[in-house]
CHARMM-style PDB file with segment names, atoms N, HN, CA, C and O in Angstrom:
ATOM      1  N   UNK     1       0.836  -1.191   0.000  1.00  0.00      PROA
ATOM      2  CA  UNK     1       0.000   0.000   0.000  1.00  0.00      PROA
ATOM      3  C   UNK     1       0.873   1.244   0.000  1.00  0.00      PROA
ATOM      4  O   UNK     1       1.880   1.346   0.700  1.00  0.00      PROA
ATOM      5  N   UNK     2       0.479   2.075  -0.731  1.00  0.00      PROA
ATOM      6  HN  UNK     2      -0.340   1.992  -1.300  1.00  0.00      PROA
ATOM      7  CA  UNK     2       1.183   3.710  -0.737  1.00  0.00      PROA
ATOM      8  C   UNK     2       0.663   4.436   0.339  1.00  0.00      PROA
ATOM      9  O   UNK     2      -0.011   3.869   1.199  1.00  0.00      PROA
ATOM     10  N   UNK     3       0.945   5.819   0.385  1.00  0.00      PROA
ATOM     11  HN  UNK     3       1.492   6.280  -0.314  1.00  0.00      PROA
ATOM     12  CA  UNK     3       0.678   6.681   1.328  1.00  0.00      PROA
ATOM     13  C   UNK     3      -0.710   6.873   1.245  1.00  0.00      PROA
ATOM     14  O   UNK     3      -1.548   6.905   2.146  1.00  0.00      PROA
ATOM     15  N   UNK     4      -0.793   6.959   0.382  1.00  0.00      PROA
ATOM     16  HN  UNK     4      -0.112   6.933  -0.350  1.00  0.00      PROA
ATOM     17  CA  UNK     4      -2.263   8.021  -0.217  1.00  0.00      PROA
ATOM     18  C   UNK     4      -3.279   6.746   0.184  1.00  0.00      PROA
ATOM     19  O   UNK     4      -4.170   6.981   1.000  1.00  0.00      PROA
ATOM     20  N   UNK     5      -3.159   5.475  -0.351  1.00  0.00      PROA
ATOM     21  HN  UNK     5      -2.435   5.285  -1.014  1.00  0.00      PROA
ATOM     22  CA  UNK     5      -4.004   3.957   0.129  1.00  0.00      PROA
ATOM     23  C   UNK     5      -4.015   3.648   1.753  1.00  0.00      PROA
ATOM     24  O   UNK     5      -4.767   2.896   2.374  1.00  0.00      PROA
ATOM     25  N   UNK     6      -2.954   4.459   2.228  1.00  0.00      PROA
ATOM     26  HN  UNK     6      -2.343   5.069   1.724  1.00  0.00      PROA
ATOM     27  CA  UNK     6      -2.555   3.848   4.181  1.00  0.00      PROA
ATOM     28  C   UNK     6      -3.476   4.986   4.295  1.00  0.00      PROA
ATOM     29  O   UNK     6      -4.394   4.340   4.802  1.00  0.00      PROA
ATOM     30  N   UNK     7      -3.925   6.126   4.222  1.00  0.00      PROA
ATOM     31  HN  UNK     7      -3.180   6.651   3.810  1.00  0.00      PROA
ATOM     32  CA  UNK     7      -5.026   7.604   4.763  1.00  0.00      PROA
ATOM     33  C   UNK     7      -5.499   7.421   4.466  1.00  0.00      PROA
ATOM     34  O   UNK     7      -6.408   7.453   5.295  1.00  0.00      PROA
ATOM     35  N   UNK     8      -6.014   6.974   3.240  1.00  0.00      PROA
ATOM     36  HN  UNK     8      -5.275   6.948   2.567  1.00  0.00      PROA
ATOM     37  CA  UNK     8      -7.634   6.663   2.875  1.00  0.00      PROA
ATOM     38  C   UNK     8      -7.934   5.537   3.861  1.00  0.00      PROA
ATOM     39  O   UNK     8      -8.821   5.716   4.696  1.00  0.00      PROA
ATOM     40  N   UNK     9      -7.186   4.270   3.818  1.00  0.00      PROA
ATOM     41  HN  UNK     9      -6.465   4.125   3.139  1.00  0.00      PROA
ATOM     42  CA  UNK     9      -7.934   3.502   4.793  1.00  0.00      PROA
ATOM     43  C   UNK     9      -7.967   3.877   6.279  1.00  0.00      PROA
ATOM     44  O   UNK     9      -8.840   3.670   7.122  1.00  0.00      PROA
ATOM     45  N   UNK    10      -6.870   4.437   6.361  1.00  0.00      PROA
ATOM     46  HN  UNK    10      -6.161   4.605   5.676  1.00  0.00      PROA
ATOM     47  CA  UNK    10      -7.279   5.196   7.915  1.00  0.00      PROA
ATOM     48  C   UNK    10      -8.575   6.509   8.103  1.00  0.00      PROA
ATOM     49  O   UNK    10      -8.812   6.976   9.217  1.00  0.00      PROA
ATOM     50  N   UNK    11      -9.103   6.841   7.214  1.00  0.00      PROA
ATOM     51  HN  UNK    11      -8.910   6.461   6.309  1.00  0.00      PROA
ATOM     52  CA  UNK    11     -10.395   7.605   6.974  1.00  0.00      PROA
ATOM     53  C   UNK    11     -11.295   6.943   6.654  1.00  0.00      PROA
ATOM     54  O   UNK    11     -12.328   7.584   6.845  1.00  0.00      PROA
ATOM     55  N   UNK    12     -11.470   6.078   6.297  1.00  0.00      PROA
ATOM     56  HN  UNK    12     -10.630   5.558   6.141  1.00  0.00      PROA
ATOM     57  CA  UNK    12     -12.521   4.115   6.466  1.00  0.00      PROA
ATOM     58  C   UNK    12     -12.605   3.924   7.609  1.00  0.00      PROA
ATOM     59  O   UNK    12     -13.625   3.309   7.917  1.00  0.00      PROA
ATOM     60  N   UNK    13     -11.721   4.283   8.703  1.00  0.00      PROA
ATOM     61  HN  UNK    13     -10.892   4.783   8.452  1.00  0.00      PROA
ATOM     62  CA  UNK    13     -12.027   2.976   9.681  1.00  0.00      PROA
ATOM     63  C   UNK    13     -10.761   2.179  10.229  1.00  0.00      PROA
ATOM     64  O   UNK    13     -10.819   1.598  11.313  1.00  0.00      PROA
ATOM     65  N   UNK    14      -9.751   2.176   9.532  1.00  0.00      PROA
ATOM     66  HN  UNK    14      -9.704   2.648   8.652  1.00  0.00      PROA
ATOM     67  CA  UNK    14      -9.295   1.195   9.902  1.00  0.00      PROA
ATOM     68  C   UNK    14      -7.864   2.173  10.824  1.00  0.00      PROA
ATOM     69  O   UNK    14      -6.740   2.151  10.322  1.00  0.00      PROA
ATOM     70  N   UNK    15      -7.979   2.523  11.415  1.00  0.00      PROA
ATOM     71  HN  UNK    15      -8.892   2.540  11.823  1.00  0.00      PROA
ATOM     72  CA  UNK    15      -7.293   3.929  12.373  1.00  0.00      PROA
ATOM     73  C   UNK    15      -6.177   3.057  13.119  1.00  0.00      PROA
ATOM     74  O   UNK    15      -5.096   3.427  12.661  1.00  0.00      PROA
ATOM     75  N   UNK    16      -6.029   2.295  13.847  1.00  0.00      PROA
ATOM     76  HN  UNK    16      -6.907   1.995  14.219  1.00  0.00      PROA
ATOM     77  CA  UNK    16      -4.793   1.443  14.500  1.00  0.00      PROA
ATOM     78  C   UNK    16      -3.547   1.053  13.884  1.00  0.00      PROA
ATOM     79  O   UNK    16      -2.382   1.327  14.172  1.00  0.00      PROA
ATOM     80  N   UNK    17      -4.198   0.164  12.728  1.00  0.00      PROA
ATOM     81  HN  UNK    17      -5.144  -0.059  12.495  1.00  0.00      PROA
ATOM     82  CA  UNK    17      -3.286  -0.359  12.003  1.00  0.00      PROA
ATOM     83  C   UNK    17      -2.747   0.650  11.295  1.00  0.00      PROA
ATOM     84  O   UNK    17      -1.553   0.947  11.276  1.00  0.00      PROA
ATOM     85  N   UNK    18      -3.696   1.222  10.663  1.00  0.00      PROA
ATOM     86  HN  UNK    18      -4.666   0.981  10.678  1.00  0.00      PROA
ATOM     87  CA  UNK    18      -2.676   2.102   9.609  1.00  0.00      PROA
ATOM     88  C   UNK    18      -1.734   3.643  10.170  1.00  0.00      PROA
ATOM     89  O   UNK    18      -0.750   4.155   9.637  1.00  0.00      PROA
ATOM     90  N   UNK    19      -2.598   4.136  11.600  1.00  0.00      PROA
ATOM     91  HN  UNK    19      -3.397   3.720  12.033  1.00  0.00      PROA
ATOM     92  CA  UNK    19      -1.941   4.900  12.607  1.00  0.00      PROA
ATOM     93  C   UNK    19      -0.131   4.433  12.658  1.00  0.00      PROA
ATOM     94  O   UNK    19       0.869   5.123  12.455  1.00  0.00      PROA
ATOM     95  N   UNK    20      -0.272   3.098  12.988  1.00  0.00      PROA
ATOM     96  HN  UNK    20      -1.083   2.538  13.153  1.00  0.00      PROA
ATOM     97  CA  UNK    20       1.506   2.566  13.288  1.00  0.00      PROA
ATOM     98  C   UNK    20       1.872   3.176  12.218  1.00  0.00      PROA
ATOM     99  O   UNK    20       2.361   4.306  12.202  1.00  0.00      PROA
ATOM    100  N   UNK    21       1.550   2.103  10.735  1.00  0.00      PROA
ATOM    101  HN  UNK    21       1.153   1.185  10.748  1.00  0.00      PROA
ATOM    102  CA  UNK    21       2.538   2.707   9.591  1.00  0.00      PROA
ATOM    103  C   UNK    21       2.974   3.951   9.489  1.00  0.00      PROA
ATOM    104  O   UNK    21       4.164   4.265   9.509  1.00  0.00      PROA
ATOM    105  N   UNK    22       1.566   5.100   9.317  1.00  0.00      PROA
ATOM    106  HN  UNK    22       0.599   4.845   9.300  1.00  0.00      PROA
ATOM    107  CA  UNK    22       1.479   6.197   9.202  1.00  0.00      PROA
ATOM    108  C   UNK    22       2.910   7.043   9.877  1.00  0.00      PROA
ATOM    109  O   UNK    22       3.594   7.906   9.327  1.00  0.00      PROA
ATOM    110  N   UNK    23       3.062   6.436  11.270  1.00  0.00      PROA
ATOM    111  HN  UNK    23       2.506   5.735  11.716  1.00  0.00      PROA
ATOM    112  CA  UNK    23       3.572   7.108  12.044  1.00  0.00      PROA
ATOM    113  C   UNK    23       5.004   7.377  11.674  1.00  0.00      PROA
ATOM    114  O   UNK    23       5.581   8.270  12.296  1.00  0.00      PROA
ATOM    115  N   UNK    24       5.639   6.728  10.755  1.00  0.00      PROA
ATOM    116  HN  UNK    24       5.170   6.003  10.249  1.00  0.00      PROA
ATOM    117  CA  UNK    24       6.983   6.873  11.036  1.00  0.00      PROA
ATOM    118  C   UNK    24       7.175   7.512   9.617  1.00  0.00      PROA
ATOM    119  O   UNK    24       8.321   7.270   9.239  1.00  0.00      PROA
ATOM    120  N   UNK    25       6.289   8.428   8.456  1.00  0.00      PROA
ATOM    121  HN  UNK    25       5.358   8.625   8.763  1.00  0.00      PROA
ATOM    122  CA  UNK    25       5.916   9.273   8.390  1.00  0.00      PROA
ATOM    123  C   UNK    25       6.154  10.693   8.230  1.00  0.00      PROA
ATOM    124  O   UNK    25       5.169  11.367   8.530  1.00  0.00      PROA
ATOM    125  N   UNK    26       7.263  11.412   7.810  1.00  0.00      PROA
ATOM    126  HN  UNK    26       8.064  10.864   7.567  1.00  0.00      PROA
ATOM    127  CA  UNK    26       7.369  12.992   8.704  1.00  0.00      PROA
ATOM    128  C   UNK    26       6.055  13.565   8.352  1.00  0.00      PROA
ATOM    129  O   UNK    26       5.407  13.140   7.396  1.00  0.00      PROA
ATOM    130  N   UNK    27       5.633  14.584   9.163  1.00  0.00      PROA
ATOM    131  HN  UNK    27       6.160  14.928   9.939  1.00  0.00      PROA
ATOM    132  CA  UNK    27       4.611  15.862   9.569  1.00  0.00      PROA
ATOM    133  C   UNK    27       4.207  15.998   8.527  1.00  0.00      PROA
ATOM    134  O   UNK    27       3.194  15.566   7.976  1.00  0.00      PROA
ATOM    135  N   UNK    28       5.088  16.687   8.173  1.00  0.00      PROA
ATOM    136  HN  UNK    28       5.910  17.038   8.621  1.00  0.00      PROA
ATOM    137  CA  UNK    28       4.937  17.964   6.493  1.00  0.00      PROA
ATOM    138  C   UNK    28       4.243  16.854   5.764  1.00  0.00      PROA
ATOM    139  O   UNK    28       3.032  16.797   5.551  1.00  0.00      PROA
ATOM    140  N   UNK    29       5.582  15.558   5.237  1.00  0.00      PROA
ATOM    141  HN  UNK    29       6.565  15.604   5.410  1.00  0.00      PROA
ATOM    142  CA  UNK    29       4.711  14.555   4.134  1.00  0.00      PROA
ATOM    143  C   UNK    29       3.322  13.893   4.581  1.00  0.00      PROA
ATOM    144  O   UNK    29       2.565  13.640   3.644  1.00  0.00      PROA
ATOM    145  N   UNK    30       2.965  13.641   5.598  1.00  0.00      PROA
ATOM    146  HN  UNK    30       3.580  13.846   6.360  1.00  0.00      PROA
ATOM    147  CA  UNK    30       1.358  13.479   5.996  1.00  0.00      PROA
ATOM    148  C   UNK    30       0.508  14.197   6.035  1.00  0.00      PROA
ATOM    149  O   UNK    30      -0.596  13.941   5.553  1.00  0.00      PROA
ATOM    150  N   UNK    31       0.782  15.204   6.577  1.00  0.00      PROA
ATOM    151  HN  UNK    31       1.679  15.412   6.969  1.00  0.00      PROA
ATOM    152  CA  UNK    31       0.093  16.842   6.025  1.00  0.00      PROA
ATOM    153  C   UNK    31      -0.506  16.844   4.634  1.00  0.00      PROA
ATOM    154  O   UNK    31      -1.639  16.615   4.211  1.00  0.00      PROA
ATOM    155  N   UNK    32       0.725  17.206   4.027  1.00  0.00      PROA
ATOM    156  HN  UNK    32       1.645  17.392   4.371  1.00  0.00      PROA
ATOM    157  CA  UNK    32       0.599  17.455   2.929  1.00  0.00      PROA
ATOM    158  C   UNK    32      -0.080  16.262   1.594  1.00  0.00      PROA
ATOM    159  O   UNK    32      -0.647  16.540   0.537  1.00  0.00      PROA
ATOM    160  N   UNK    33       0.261  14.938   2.179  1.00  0.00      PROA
ATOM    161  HN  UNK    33       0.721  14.712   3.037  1.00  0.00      PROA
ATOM    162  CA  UNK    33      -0.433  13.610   1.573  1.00  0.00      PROA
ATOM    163  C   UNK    33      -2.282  13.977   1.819  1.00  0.00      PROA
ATOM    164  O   UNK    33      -3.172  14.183   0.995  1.00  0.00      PROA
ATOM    165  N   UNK    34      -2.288  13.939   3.124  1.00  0.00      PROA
ATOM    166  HN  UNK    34      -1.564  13.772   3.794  1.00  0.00      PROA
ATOM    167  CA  UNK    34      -3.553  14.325   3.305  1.00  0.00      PROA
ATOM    168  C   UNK    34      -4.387  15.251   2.309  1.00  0.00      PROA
ATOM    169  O   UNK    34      -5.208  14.933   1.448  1.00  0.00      PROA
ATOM    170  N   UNK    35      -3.890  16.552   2.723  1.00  0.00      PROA
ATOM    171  HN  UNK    35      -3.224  16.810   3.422  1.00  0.00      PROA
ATOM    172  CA  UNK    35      -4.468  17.906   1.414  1.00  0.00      PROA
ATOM    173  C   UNK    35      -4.582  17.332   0.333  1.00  0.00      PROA
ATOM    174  O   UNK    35      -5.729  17.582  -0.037  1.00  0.00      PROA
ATOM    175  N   UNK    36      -4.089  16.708  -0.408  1.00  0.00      PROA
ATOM    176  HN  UNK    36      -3.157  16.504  -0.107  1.00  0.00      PROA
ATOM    177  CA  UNK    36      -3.516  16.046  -2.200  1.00  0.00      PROA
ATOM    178  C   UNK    36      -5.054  15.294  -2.080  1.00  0.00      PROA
ATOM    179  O   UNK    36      -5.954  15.794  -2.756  1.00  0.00      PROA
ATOM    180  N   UNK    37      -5.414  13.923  -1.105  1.00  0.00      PROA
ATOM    181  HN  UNK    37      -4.683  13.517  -0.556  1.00  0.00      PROA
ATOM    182  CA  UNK    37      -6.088  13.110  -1.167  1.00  0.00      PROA
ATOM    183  C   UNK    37      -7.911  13.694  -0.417  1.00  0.00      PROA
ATOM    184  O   UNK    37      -8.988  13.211  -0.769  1.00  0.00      PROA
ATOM    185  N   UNK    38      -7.775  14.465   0.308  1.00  0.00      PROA
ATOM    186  HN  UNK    38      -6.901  14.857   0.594  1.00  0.00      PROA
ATOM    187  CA  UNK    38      -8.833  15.287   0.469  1.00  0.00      PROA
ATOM    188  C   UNK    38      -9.271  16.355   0.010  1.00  0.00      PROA
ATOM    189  O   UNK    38     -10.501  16.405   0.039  1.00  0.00      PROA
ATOM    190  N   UNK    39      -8.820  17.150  -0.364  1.00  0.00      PROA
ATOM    191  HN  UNK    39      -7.821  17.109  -0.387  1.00  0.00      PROA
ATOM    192  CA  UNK    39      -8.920  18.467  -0.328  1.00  0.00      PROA
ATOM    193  C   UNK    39      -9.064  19.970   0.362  1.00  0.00      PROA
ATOM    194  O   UNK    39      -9.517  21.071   0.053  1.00  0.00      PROA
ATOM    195  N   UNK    40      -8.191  19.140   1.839  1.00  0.00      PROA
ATOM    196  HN  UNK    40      -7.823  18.244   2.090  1.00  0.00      PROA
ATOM    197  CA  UNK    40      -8.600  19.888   2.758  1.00  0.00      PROA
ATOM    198  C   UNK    40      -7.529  20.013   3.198  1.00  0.00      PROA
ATOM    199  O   UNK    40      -6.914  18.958   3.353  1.00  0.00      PROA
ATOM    200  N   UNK    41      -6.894  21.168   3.552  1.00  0.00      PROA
ATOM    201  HN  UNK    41      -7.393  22.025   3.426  1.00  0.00      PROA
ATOM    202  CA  UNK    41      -5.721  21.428   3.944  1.00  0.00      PROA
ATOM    203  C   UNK    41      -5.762  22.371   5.213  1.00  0.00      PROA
ATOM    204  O   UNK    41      -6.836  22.204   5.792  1.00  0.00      PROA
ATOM    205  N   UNK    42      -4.963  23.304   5.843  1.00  0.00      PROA
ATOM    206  HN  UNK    42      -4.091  23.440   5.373  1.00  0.00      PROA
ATOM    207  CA  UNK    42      -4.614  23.787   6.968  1.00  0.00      PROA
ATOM    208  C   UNK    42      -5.032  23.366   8.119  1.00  0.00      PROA
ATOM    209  O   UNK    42      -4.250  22.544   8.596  1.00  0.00      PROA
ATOM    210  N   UNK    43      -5.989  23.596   8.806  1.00  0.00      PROA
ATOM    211  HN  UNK    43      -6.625  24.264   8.419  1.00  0.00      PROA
ATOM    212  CA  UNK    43      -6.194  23.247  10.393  1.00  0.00      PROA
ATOM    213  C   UNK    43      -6.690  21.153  10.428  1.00  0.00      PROA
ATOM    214  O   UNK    43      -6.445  20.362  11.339  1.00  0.00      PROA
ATOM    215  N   UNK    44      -7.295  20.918   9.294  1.00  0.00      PROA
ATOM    216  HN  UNK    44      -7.494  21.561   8.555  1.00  0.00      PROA
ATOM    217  CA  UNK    44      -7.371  19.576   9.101  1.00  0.00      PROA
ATOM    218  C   UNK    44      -6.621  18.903   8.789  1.00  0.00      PROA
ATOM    219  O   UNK    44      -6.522  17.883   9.471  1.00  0.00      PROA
ATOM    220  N   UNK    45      -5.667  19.068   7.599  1.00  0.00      PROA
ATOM    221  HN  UNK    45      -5.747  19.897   7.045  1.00  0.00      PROA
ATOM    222  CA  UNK    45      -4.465  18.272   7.250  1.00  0.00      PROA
ATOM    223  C   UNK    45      -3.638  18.295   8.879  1.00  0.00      PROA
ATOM    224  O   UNK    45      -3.374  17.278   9.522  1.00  0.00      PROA
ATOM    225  N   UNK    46      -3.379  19.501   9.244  1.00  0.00      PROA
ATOM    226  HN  UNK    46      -3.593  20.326   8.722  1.00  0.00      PROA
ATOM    227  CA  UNK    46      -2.611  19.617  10.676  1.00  0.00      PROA
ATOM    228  C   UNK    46      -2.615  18.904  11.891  1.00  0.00      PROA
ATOM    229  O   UNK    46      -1.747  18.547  12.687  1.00  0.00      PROA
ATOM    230  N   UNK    47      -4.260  18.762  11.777  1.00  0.00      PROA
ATOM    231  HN  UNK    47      -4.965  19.053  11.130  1.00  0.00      PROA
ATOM    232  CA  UNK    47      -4.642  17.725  13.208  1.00  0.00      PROA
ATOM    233  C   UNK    47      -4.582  15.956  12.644  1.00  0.00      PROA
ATOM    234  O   UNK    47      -4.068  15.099  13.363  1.00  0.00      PROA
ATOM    235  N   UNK    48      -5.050  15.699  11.587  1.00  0.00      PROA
ATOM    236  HN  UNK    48      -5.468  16.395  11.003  1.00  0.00      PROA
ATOM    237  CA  UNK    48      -4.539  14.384  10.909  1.00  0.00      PROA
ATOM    238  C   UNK    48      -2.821  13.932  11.218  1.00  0.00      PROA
ATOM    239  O   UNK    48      -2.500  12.911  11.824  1.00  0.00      PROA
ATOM    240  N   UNK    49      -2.092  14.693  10.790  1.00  0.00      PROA
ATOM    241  HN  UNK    49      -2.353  15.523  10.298  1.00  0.00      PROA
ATOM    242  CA  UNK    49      -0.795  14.655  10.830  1.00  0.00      PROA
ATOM    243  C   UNK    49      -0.385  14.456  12.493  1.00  0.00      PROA
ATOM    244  O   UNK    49       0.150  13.439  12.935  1.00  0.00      PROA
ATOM    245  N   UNK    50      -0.851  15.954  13.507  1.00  0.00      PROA
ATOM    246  HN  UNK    50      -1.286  16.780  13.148  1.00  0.00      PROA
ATOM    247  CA  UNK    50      -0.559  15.905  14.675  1.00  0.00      PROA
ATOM    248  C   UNK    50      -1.142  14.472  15.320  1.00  0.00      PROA
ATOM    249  O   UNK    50      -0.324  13.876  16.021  1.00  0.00      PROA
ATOM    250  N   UNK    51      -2.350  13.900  15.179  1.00  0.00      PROA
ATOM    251  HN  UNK    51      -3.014  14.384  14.610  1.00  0.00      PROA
ATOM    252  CA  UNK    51      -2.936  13.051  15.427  1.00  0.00      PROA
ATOM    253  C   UNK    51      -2.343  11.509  15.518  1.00  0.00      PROA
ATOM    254  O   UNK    51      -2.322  10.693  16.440  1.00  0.00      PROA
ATOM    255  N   UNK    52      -1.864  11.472  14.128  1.00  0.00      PROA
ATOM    256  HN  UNK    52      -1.882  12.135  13.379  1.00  0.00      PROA
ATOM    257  CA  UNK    52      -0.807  10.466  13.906  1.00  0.00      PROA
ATOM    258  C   UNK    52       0.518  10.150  14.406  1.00  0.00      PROA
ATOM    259  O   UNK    52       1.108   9.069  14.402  1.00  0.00      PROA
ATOM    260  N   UNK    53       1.030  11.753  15.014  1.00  0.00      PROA
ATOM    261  HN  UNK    53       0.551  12.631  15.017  1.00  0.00      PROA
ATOM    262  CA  UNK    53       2.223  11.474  15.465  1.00  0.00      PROA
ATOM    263  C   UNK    53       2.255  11.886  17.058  1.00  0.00      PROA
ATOM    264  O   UNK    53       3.123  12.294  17.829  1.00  0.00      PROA
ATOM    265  N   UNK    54       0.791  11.551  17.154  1.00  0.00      PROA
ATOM    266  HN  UNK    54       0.085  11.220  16.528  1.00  0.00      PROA
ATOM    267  CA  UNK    54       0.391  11.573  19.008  1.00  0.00      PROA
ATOM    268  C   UNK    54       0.356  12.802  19.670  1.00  0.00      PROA
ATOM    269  O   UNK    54       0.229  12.922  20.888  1.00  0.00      PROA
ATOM    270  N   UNK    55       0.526  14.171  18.469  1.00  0.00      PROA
ATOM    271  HN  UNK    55       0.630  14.074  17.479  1.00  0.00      PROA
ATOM    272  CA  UNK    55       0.475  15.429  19.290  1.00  0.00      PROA
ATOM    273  C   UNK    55      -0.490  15.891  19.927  1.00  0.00      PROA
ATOM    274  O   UNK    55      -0.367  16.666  20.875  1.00  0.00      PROA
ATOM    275  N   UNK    56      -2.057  15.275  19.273  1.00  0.00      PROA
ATOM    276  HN  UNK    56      -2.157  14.646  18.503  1.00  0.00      PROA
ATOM    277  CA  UNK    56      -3.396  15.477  19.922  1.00  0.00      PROA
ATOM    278  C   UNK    56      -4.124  14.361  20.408  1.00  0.00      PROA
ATOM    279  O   UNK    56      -3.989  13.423  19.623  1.00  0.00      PROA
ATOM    280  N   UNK    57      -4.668  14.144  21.145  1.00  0.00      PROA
ATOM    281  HN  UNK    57      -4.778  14.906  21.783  1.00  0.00      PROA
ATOM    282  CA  UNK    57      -5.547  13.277  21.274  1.00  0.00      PROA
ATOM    283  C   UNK    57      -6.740  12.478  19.673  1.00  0.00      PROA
ATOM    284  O   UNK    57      -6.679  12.844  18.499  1.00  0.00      PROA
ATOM    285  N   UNK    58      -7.353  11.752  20.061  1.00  0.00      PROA
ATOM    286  HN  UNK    58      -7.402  11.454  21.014  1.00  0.00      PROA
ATOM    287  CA  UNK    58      -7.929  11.391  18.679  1.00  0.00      PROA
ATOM    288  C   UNK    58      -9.461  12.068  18.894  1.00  0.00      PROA
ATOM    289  O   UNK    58     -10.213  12.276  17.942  1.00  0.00      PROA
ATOM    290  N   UNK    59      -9.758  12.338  20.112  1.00  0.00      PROA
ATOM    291  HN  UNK    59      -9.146  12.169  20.885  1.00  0.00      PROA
ATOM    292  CA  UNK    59     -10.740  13.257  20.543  1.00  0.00      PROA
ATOM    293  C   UNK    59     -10.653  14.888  19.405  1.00  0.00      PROA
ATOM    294  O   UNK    59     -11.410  15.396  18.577  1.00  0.00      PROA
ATOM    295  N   UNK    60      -9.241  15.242  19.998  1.00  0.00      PROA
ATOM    296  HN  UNK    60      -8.626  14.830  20.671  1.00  0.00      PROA
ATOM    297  CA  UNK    60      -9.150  16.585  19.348  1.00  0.00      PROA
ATOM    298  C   UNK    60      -8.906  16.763  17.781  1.00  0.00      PROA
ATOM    299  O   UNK    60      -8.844  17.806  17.130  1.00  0.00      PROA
ATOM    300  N   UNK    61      -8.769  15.259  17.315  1.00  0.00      PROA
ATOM    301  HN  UNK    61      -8.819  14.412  17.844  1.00  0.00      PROA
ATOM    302  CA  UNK    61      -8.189  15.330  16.016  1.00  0.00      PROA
ATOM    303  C   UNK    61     -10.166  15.289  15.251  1.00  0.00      PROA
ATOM    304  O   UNK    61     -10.531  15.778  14.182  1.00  0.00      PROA
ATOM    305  N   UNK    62     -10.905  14.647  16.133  1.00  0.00      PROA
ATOM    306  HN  UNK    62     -10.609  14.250  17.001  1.00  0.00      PROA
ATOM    307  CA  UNK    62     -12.384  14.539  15.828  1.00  0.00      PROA
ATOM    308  C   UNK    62     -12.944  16.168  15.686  1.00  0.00      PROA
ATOM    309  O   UNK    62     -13.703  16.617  14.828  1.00  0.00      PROA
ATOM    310  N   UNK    63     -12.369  16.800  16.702  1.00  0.00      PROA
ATOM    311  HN  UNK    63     -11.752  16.435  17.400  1.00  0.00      PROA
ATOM    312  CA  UNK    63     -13.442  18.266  17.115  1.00  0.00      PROA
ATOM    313  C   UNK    63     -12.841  19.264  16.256  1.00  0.00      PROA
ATOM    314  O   UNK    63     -13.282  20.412  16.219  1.00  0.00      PROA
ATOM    315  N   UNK    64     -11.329  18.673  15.194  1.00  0.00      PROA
ATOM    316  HN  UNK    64     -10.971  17.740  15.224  1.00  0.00      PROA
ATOM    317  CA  UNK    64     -11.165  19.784  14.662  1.00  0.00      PROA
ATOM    318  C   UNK    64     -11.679  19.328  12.946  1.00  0.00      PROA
ATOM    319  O   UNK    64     -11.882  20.211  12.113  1.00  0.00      PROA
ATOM    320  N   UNK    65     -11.831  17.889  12.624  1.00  0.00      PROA
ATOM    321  HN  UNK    65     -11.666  17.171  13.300  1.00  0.00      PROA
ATOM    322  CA  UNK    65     -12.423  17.661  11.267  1.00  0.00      PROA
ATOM    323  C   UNK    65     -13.959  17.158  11.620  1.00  0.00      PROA
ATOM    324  O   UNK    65     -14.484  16.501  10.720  1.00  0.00      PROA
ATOM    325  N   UNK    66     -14.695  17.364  12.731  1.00  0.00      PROA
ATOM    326  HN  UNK    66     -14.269  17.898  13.461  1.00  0.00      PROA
ATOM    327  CA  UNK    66     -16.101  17.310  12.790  1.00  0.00      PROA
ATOM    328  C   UNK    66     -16.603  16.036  12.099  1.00  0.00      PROA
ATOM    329  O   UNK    66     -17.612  15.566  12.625  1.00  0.00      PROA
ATOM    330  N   UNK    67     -16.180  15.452  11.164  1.00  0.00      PROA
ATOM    331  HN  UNK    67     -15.361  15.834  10.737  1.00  0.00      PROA
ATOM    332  CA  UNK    67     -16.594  13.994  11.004  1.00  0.00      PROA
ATOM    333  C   UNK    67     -15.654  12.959  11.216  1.00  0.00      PROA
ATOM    334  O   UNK    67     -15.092  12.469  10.237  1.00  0.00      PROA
ATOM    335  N   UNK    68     -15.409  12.567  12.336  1.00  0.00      PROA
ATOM    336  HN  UNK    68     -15.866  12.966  13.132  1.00  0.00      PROA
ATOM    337  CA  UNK    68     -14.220  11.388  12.807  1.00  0.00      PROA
ATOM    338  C   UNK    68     -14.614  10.198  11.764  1.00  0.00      PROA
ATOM    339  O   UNK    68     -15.709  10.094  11.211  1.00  0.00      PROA
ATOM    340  N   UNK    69     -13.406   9.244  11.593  1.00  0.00      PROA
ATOM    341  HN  UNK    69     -12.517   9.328  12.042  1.00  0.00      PROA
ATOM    342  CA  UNK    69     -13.718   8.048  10.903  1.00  0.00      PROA
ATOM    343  C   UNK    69     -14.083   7.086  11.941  1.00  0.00      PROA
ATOM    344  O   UNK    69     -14.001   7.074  13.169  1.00  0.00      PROA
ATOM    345  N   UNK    70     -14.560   6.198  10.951  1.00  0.00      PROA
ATOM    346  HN  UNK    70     -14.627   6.207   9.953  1.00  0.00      PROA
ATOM    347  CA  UNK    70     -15.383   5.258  11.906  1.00  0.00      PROA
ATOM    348  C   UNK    70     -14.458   4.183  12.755  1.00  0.00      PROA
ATOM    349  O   UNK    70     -13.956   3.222  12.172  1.00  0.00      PROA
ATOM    350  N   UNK    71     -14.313   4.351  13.817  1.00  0.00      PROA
ATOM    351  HN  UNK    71     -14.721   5.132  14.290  1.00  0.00      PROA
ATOM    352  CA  UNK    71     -13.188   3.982  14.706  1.00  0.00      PROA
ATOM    353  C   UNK    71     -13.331   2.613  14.872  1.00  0.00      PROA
ATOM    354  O   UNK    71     -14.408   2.030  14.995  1.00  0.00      PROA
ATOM    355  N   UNK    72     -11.695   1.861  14.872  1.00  0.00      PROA
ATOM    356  HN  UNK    72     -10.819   2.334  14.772  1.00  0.00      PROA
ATOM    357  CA  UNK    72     -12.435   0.316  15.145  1.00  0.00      PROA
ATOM    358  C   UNK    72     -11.090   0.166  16.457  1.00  0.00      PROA
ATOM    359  O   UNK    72     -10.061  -0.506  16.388  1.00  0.00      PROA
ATOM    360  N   UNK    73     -11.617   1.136  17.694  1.00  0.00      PROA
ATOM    361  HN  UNK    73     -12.453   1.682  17.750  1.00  0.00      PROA
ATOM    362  CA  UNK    73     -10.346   0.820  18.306  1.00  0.00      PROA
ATOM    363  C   UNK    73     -11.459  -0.165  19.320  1.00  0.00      PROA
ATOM    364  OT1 UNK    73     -11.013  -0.850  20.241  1.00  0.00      PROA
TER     365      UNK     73
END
C-alpha cells in the first residue's frame, strides 16, 4: 500500500493499524499527503498529521475535522 491507500484507509475505519505505519511518516509529508487526497488542507491536514504522530488526542483530532472516521479501536 502507498501513502495516499494507508489515509484513505485510515479515513474508512481502519485507524490502529494504519496509525503505526502512518507514524513513522514525517509531519509535512502526511500533512501534505492528506491535502492532495482530500482536499482539505490547513487546520485539518494539521490535526490528521498531529494526530498520527500523538500530538493530539484522537478526541481533538475529531473536534477539529467534525466527522471522525469510523473507529475500530
Amino acid at each position: 500500500m502507498n501513502l495516499s491507500d494507508r489515509i484513505e484507509s485510515f479515513l474508512n475505519g481502519n485507524v490502529i493499524e494504519n496509525k503505526k505505519i502512518l507514524a513513522k511518516v514525517t509531519h509535512k509529508t502526511l500533512r501534505d499527503a492528506y491535502a492532495r487526497l482530500t482536499g482539505c488542507d490547513g487546520m485539518r491536514a494539521t490535526a490528521f498529521a498531529d494526530y498520527v504522530k500523538d500530538s493530539i488526542t484522537f478526541q481533538e483530532y475529531c473536534d477539529t475535522n467534525h466527522q471522525p472516521p469510523q473507529r475500530t479501536i
